[in-house]
C-alpha positions as protocol buffer text, in pm:
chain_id: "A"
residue {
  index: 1
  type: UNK
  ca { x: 12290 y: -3247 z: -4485 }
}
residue {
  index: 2
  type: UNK
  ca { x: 12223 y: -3560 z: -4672 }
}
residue {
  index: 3
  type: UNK
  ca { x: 12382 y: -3621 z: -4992 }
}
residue {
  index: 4
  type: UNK
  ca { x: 12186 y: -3827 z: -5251 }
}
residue {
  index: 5
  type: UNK
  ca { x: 12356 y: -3909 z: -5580 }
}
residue {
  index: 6
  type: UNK
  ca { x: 12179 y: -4102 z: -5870 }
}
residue {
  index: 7
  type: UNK
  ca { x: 12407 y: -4241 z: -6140 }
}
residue {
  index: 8
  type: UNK
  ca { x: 12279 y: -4339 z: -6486 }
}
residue {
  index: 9
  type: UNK
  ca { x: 12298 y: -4193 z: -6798 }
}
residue {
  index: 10
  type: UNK
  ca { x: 12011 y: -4058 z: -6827 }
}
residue {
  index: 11
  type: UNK
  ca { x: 11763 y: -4295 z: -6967 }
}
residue {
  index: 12
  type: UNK
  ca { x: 11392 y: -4315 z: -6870 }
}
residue {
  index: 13
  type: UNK
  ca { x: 11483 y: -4540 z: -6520 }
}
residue {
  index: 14
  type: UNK
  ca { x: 11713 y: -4290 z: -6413 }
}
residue {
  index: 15
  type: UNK
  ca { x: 11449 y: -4013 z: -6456 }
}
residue {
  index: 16
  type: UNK
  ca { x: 11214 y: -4206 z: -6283 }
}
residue {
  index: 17
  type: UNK
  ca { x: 11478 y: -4257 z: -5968 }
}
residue {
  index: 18
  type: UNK
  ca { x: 11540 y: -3884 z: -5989 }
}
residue {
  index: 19
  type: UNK
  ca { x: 11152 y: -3808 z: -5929 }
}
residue {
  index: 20
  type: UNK
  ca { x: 11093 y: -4078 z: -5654 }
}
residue {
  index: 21
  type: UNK
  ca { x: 11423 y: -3927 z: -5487 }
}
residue {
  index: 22
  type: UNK
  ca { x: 11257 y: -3554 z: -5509 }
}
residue {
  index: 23
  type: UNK
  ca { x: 10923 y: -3688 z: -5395 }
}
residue {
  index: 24
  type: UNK
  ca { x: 11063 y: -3873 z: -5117 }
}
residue {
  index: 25
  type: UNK
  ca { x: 11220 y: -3590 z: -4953 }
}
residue {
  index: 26
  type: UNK
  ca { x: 10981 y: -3337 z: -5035 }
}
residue {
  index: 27
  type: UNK
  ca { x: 10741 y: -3595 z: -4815 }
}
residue {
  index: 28
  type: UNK
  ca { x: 10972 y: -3655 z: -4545 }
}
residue {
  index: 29
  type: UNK
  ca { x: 11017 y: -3242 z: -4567 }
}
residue {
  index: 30
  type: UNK
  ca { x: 11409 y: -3305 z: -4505 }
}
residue {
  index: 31
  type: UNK
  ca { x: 11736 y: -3072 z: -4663 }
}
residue {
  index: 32
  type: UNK
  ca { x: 11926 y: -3319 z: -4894 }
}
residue {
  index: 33
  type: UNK
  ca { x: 12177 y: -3206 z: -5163 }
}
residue {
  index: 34
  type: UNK
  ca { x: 12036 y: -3415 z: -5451 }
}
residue {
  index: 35
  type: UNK
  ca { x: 12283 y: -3503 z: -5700 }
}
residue {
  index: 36
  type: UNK
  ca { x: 12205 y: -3667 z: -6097 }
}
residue {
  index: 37
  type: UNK
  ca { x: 12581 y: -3823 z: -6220 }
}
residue {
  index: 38
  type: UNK
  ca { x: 12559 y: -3897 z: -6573 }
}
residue {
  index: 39
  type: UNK
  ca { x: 12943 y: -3938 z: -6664 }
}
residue {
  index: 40
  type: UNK
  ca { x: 12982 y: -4211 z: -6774 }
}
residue {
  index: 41
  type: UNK
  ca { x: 13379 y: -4275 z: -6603 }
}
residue {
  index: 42
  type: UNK
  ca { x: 13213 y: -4122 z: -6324 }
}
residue {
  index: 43
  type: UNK
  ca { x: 12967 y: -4395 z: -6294 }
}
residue {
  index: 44
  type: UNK
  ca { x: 13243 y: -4671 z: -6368 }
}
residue {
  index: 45
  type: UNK
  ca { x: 13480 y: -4495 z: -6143 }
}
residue {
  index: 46
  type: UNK
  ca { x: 13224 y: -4552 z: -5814 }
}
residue {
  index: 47
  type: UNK
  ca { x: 13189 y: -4938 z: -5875 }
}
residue {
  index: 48
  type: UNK
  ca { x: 12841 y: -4943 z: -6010 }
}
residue {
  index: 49
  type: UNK
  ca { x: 12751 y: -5251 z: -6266 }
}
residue {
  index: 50
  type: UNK
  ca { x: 12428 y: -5136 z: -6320 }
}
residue {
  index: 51
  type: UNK
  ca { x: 12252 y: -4900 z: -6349 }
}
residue {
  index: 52
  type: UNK
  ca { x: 12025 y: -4629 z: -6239 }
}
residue {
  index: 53
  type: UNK
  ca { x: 12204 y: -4681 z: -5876 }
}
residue {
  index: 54
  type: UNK
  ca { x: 12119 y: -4479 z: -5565 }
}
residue {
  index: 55
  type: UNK
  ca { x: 12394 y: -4339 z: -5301 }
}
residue {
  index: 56
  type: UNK
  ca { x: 12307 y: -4184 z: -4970 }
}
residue {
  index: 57
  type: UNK
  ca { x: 12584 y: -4018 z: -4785 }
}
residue {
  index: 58
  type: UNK
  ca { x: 12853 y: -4246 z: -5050 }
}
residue {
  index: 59
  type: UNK
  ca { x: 12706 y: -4558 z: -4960 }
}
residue {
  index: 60
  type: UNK
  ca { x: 12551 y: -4747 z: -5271 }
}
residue {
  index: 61
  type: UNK
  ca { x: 12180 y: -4841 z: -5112 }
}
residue {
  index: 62
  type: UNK
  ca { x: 11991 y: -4984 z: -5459 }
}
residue {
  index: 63
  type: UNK
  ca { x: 12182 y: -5086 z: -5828 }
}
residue {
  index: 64
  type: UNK
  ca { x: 11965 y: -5179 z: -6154 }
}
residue {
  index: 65
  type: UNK
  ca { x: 11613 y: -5091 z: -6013 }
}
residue {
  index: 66
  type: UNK
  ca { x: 11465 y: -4842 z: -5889 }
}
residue {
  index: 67
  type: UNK
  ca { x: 11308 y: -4836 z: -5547 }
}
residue {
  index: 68
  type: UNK
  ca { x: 10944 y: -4679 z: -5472 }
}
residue {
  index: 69
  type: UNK
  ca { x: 10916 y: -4362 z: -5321 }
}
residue {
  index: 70
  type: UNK
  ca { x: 10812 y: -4571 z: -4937 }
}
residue {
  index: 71
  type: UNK
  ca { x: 11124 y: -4762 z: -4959 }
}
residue {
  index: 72
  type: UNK
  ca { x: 11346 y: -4471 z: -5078 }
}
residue {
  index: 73
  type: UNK
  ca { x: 11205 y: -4248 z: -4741 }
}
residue {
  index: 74
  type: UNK
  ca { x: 11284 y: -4566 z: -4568 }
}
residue {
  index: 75
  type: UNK
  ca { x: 11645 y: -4550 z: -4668 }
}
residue {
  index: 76
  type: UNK
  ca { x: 11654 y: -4187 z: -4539 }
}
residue {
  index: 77
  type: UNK
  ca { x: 11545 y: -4249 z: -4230 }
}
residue {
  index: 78
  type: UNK
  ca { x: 11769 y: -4523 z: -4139 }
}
């Protein structure tokens, strides 16, 4: 199963990451474990400057933006 994780603290980028995450997998119709990470020593912890970031499977794949929904179900399917 994939695990996504979006850190941020919950500000109006990291809601908007959270809903192109859900809408990418709901289009791709795949199981992921989708995961929001607002702690903020959490966040620090797992090396991220910026944020929102996006991790699938651990590995950091966007920092400080956030991707479209196309290039987040391109990032899954890699």
């Amino acid at each position: 199963m994939t695990k996504i994780e979006i850190l941020g603290t919950g500000c109006a980028k990291c809601a908007r990451l959270y809903a192109n995450v859900e809408q990418a997998v709901k289009d791709l119709g795949i199981t992921a474990e989708v995961v929001k990470v607002e702690d903020l020593d959490a966040i620090v912890e797992s090396g991220v400057m910026m944020t929102p970031a996006l991790f699938i499977n651990g590995e950091i794949v966007a920092e400080g933006r956030v991707p479209p929904v196309d290039e987040i179900k391109a990032m899954l399917a890699e």
